[in-house]
C-alpha positions as CSV (number, residue, x, y, z in Angstrom):
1,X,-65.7,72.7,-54.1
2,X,-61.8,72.2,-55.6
3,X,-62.2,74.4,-58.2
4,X,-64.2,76.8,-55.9
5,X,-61.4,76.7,-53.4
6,X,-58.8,77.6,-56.3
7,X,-60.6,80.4,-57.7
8,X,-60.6,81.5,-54.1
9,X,-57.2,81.4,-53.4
10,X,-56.3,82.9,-56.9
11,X,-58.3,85.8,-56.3
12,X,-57.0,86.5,-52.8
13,X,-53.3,85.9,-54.5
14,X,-54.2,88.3,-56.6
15,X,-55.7,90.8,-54.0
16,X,-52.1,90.5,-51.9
17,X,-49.9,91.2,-55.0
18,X,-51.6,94.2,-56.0
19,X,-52.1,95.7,-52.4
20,X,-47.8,95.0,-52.3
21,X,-47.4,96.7,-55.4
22,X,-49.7,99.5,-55.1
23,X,-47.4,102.0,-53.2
24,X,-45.2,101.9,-56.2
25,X,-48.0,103.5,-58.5
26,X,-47.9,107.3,-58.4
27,X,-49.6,109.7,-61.2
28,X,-46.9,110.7,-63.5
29,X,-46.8,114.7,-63.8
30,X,-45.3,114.9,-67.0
31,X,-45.2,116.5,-70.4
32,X,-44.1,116.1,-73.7
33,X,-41.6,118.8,-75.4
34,X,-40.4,118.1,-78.4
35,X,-38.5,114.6,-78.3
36,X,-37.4,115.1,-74.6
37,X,-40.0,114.4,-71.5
38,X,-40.1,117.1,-68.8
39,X,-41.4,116.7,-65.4
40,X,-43.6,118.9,-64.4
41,X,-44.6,121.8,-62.2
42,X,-43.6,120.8,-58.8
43,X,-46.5,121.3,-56.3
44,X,-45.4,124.1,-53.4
45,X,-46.3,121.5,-50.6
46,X,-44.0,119.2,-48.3
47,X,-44.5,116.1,-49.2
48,X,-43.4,112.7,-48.7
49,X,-42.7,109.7,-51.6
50,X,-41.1,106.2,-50.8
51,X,-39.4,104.9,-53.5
52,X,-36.8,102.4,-54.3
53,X,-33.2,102.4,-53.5
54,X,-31.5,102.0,-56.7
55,X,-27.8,100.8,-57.2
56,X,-25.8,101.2,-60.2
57,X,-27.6,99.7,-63.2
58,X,-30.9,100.0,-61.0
59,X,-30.2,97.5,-58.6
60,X,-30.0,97.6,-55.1
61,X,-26.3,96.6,-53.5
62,X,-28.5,95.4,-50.4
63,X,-29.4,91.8,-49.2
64,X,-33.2,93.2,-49.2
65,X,-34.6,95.7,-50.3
66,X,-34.8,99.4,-48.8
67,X,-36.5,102.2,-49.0
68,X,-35.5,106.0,-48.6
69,X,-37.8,108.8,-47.8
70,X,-37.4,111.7,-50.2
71,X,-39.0,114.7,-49.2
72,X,-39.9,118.2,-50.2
73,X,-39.7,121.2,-48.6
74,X,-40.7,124.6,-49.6
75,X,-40.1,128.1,-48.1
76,X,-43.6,129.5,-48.3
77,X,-44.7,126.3,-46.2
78,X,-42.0,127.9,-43.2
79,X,-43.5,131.3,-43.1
80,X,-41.2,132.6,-46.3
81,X,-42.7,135.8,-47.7
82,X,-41.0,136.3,-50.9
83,X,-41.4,140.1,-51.7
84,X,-38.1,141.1,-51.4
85,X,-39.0,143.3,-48.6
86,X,-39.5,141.2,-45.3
87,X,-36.6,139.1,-43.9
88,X,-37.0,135.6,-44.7
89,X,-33.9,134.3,-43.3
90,X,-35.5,132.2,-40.4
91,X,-38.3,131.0,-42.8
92,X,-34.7,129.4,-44.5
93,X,-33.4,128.0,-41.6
94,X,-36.4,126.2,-40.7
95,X,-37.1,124.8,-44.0
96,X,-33.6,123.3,-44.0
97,X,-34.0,122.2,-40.8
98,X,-36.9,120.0,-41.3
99,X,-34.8,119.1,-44.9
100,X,-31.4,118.1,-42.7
101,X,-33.4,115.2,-40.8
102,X,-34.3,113.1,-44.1
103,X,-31.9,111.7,-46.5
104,X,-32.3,113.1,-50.2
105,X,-34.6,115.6,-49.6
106,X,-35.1,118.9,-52.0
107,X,-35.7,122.5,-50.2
108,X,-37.6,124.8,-53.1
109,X,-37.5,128.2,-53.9
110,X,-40.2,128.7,-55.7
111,X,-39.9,131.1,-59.3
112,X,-41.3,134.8,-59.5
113,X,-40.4,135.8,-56.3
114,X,-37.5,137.5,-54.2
115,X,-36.3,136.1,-50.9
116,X,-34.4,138.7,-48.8
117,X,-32.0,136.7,-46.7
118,X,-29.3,137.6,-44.2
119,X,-26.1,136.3,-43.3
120,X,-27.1,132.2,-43.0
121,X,-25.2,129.0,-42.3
122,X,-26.6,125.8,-43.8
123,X,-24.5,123.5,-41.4
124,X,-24.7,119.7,-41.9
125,X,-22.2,117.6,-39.7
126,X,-25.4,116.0,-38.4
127,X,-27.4,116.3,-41.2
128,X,-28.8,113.4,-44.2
129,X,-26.8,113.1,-47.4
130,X,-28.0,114.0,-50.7
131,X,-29.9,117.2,-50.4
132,X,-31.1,119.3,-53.1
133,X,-31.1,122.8,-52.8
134,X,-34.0,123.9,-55.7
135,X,-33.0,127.2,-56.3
136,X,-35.6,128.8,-59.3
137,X,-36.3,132.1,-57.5
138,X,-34.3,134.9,-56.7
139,X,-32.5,135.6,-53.0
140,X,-30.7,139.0,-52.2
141,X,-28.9,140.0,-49.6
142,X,-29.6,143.2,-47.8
143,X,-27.9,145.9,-47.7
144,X,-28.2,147.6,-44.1
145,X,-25.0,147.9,-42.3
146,X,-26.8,146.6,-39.5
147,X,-27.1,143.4,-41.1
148,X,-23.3,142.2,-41.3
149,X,-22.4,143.4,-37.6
150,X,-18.3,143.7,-37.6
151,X,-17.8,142.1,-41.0
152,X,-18.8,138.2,-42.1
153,X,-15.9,136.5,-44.8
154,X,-19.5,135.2,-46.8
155,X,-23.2,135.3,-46.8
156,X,-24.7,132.2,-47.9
157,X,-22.8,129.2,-46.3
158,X,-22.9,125.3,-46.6
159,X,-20.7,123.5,-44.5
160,X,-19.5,120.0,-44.0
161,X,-22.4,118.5,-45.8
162,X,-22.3,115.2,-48.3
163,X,-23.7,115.2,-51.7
164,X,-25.1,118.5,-51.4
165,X,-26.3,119.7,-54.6
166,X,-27.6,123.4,-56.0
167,X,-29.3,123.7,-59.1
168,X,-32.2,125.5,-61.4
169,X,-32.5,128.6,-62.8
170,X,-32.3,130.6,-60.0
171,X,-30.5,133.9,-59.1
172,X,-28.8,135.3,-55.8
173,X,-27.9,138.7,-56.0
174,X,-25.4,140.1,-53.2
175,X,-26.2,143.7,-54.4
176,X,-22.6,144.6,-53.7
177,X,-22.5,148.0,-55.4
178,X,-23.1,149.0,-51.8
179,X,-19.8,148.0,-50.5
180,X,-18.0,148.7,-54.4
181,X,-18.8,152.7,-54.2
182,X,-16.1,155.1,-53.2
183,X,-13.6,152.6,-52.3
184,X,-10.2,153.7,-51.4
185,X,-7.0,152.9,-53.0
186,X,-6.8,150.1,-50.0
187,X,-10.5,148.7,-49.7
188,X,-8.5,145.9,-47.2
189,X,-8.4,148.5,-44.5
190,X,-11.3,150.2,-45.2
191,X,-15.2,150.8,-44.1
192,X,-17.9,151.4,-46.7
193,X,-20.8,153.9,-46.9
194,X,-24.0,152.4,-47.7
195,X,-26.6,154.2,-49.5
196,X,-28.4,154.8,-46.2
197,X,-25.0,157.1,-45.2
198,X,-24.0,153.9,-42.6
199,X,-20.6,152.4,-43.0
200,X,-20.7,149.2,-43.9
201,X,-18.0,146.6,-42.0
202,X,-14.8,147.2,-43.9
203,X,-14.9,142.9,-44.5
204,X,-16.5,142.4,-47.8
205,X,-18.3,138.6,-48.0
206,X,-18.0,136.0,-50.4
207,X,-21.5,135.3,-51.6
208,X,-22.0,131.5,-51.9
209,X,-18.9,129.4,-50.0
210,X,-19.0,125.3,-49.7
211,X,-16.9,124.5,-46.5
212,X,-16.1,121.0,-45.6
213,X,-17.6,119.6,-47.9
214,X,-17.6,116.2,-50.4
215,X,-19.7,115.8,-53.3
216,X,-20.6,119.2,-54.1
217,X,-23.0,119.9,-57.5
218,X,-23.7,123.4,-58.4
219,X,-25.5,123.7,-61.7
220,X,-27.7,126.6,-63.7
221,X,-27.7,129.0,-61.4
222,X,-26.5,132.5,-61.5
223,X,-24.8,134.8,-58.9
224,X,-24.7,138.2,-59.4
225,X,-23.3,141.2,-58.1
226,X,-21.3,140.3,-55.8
227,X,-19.4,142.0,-52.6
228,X,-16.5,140.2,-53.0
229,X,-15.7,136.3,-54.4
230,X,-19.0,135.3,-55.9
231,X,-18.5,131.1,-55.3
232,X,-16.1,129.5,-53.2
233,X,-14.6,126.0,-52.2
234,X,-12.8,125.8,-49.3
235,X,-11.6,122.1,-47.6
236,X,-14.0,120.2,-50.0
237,X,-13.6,117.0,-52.3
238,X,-16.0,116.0,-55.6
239,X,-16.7,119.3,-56.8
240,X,-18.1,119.6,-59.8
241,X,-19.7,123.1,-61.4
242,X,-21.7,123.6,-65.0
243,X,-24.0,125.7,-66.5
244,X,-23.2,128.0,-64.3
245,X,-23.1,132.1,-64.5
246,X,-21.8,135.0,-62.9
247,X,-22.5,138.9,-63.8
248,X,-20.6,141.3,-62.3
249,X,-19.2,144.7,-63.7
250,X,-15.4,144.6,-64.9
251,X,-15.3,147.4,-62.7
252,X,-16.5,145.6,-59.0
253,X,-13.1,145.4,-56.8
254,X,-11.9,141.8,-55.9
255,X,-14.7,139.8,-57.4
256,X,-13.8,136.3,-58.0
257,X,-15.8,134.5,-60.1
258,X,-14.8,130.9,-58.8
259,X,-12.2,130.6,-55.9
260,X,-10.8,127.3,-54.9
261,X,-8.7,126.5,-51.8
262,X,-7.9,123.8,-49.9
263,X,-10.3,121.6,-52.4
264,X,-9.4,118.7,-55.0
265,X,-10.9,116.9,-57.5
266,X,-12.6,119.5,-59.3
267,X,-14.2,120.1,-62.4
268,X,-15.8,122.7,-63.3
269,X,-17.0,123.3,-67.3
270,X,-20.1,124.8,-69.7
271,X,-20.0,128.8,-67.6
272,X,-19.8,132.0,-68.4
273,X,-18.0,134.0,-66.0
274,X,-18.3,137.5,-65.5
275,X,-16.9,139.6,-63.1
276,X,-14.2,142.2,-62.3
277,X,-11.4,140.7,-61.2
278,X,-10.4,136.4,-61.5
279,X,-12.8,134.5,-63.9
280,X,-11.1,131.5,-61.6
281,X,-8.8,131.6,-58.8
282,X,-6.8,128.3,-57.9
283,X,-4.9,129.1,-54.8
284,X,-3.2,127.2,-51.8
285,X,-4.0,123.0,-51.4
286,X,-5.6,122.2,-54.5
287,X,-5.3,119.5,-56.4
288,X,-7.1,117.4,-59.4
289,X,-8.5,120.8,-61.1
290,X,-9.9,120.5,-64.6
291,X,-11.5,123.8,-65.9
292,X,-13.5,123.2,-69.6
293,X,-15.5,125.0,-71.7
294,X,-15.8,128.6,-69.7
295,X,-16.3,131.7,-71.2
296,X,-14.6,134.4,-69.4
297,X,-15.2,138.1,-69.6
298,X,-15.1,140.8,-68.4
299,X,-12.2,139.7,-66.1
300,X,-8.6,139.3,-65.4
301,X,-8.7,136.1,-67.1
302,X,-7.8,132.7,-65.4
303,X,-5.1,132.2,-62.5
304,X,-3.2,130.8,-60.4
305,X,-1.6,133.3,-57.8
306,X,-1.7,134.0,-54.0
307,X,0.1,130.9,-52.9
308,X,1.4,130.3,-49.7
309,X,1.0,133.8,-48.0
310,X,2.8,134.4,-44.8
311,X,5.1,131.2,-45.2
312,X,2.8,128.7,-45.2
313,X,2.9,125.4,-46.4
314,X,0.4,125.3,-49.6
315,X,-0.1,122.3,-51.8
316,X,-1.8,122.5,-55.5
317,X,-1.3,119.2,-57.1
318,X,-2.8,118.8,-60.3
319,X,-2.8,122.5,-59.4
320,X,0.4,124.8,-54.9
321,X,1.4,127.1,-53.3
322,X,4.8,129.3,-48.8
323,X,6.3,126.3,-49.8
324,X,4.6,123.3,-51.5
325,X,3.4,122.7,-55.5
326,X,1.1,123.4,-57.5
327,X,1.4,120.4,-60.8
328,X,-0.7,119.1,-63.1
329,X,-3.6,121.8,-64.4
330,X,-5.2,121.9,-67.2
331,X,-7.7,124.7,-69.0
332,X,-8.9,124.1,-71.9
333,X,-11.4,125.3,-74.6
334,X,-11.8,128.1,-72.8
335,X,-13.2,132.0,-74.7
336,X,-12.2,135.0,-72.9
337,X,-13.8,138.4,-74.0
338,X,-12.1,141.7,-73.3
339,X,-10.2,140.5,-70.4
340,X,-7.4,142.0,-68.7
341,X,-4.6,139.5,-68.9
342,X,-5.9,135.4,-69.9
343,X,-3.3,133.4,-68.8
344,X,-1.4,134.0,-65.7
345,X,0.3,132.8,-62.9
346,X,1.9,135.0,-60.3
347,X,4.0,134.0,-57.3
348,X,4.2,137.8,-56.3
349,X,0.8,138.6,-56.2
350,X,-0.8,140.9,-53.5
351,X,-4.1,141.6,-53.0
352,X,-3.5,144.9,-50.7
353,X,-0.8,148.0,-50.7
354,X,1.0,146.7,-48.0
355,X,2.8,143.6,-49.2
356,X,6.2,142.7,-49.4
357,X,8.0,142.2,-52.7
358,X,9.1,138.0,-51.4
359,X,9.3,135.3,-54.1
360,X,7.4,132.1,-52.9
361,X,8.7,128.4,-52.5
362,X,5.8,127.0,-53.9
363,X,6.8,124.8,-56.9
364,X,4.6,125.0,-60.2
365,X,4.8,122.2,-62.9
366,X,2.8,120.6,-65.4
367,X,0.4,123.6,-66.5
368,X,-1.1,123.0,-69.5
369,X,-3.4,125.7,-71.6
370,X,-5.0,124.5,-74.2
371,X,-7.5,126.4,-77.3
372,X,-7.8,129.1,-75.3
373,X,-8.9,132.0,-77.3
374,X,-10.5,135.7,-77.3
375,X,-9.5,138.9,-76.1
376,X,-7.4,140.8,-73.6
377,X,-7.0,144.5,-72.6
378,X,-3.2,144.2,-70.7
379,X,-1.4,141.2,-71.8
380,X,-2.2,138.3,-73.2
381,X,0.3,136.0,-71.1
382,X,1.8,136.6,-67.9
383,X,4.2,134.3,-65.8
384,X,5.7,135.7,-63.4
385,X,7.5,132.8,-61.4
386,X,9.4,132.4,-58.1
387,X,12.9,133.4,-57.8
388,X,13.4,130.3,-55.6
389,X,12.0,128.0,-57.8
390,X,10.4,128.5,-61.4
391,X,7.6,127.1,-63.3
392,X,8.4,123.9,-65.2
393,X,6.4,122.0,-67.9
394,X,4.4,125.0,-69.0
395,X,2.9,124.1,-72.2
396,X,0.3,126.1,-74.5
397,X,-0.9,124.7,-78.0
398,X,-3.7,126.4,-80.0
399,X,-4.1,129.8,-78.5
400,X,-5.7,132.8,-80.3
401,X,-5.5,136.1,-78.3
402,X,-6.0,139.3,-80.0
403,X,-5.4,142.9,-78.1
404,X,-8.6,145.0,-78.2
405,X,-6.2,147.8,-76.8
406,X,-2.5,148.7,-77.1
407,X,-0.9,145.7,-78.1
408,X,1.4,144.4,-75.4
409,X,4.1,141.9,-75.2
410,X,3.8,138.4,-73.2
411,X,5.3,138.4,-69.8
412,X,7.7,135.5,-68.2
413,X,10.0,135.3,-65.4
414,X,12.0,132.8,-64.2
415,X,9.7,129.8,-66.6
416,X,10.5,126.8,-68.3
417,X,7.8,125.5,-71.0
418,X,7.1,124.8,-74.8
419,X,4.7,125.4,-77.5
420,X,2.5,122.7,-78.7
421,X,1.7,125.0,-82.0
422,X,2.0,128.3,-83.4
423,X,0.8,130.8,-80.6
424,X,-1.2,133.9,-81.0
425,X,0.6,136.3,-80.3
426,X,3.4,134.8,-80.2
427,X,5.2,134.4,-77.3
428,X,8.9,133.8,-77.5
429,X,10.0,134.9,-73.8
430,X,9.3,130.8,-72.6
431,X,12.9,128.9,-71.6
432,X,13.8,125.9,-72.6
433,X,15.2,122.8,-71.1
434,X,14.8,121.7,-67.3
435,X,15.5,124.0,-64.7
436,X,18.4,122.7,-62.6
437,X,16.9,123.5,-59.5
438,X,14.5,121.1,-57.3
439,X,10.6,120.4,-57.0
440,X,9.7,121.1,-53.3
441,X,7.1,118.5,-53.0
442,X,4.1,118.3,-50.5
């Protein structure tokens, strides 16, 4: 009877452990590709898997053990039609809303088919951390008049969100050509005729902006053809952007390829920026900014400019701008093809015909450009600096720029720098020394 009432026991020990355990056992969709395992094809249904929270090294930081709930949700299961022809904006905003209520949760859209969208605000001050937007189709925006009322500053919008990440293979095309055709000299002041003979709202939008924002990831995707900037940060923290793409034509007015403002601790590497006008725009209250490894062209190269507009107060710290700084930047291994000018920064820049000629108080220091190399179509180096206060601590070592045009001269006003190593072309207009006058700090 002992040894009965052992077995016994054994076997309903073993019954308990194995009943514990057995949520953890999932089939494992996976394939083999060469040395590297893939997962693989996601299944177009919501679903639901619990699974461990993991620390760093694995471990939970917890007393106990918790569990998360990571959920999938796809478009098609909201009503999404994907034929590029019906409006599947509210199919969107349902499938993030169901997506917003659990933490680490991944909204797909699917591959192979074409999401018309309208104006849309993925907003998140109330919403779960860590979700994934899947992106492997293609959204577009429409291009009815009717559709951007008096004028919208962007189309696609995520705001005040944590650890909000896009990724995959995915395209979203603004089909701006609508709002690029027959644009006057001023296109700030102006309204735009749509193929369909409407005007479109003289406000051109930014395709994808990040408002509010910490621990943004954007990664693989490609935006195309865009009305205005094609991806901007504005008030976020933790950005970090690779293996991203834009394609625009070198002819598309005011089409930023990457726009930061207000935003620090950025990093943004591995892209290929296309587009006709900044490959990347660092303007007013940034600071941390590390740009790596971008191939830039067609553009107008890389830049820091705009800075503290109508006197404001505009702080770029390890990139400023009114009064303020701008210190610390660096762009490195960076290829530019067929741009207009590759290395600039402008304190008199103006993005319309009815600016003022004022020099800025914004402060710019510690700038360093490093292998940069490629072409230009204008110049390969422009700094033009305030009167107020110039540029200090410029340095450039290992640059290779070759005119595909005219050859021009390099530009400077009013800034203080050296070179690291011979420069190509060279560029002798640099000053040397310290300027005597002060760094406005923020």
């Amino acid at each position: 009877m002992l040894g009965s009432n052992l077995e016994n026991t054994f076997l309903i020990t073993i019954l308990i452990v194995l009943s514990l355990l057995s949520p953890r056992f999932e089939p494992c969709h996976a394939r083999l590709q060469g040395k590297y395992w893939r997962p693989g094809k996601v299944v177009p249904t919501t679903s639901v898997v619990l699974q461990k929270e993991k620390g760093f090294g694995g471990f939970s930081h917890g007393h106990g053990r918790s569990l998360l709930s990571s959920a999938t949700f796809n478009v098609f299961d909201y009503g999404a039609k994907g034929d590029g022809h019906s409006d599947d904006t509210k199919a969107f905003e349902a499938a993030w809303a169901a997506a917003c209520k659990v933490e680490a949760s991944t909204i797909i859209v699917p591959s192979g088919s074409i999401f018309l969208v309208h104006p849309i605000s993925f907003s998140g001050p109330n919403c779960a951390e860590k979700i994934v937007f899947q992106l492997d189709g293609k959204i577009i925006a429409p291009t009815s008049a009717g559709a951007w009322g008096s004028g919208l500053l962007q189309w696609i919008e995520f705001t005040k969100l944590k650890g909000i990440t896009i990724k995959g293979k995915g395209i979203i095309d603004g089909q701006g050509s609508v709002w690029w055709n027959d644009l006057p000299d001023d296109s700030l002041d102006s309204e735009v005729t749509s193929e369909h003979s409407a005007k479109m709202p003289g406000t051109k939008p930014t395709v994808l902006r990040f408002y509010g924002s910490t621990g943004v990831t954007v990664t693989g995707i490609t935006i195309q053809n865009s009305p205005q900037t094609h991806l901007k940060f504005d008030d976020c923290t933790t950005v970090q952007v690779s293996d991203f793409t834009t394609a625009s034509p070198e002819d598309s007015p005011n089409t930023d390829g990457i726009h930061l403002q207000n935003s620090r601790d950025v990093l943004i590497y591995s892209s290929h920026l296309a587009c006709g006008d900044d490959c990347v725009s660092i303007q007013t209250g940034c600071s941390n900014v590390y740009i790596h490894n971008i191939n830039c062209g067609p553009g107008h190269g890389i830049s820091i400019g705009g800075l503290g507009k109508a006197n404001t107060k505009a702080c770029v710290s390890n990139v400023t701008g009114g009064s303020g700084s701008v210190q610390g930047v660096t762009f490195s291994n960076i290829q530019v093809s067929g741009v207009q000018i590759p290395i600039m920064i402008d304190q008199f820049y103006c993005d319309g015909s009815k600016c003022r000629n004022e020099s800025s108080a914004v402060a710019v220091s510690s700038i360093n450009y490093v292998n940069i190399k490629g072409t230009y179509t204008r110049n390969p180096v422009h700094f033009a600096c305030s009167d107020n206060l110039p540029c200090t601590g410029v340095s450039l070592d290992t640059i290779e720029l070759k005119s595909v045009g005219e050859d021009s001269q390099p530009f400077c006003w009013n800034t203080y720098g050296e070179l690291e190593s011979e420069i190509v072309p060279p560029i002798n207009c640099l000053q040397t020394g310290k300027s005597k006058k002060q760094i406005v700090s923020c």
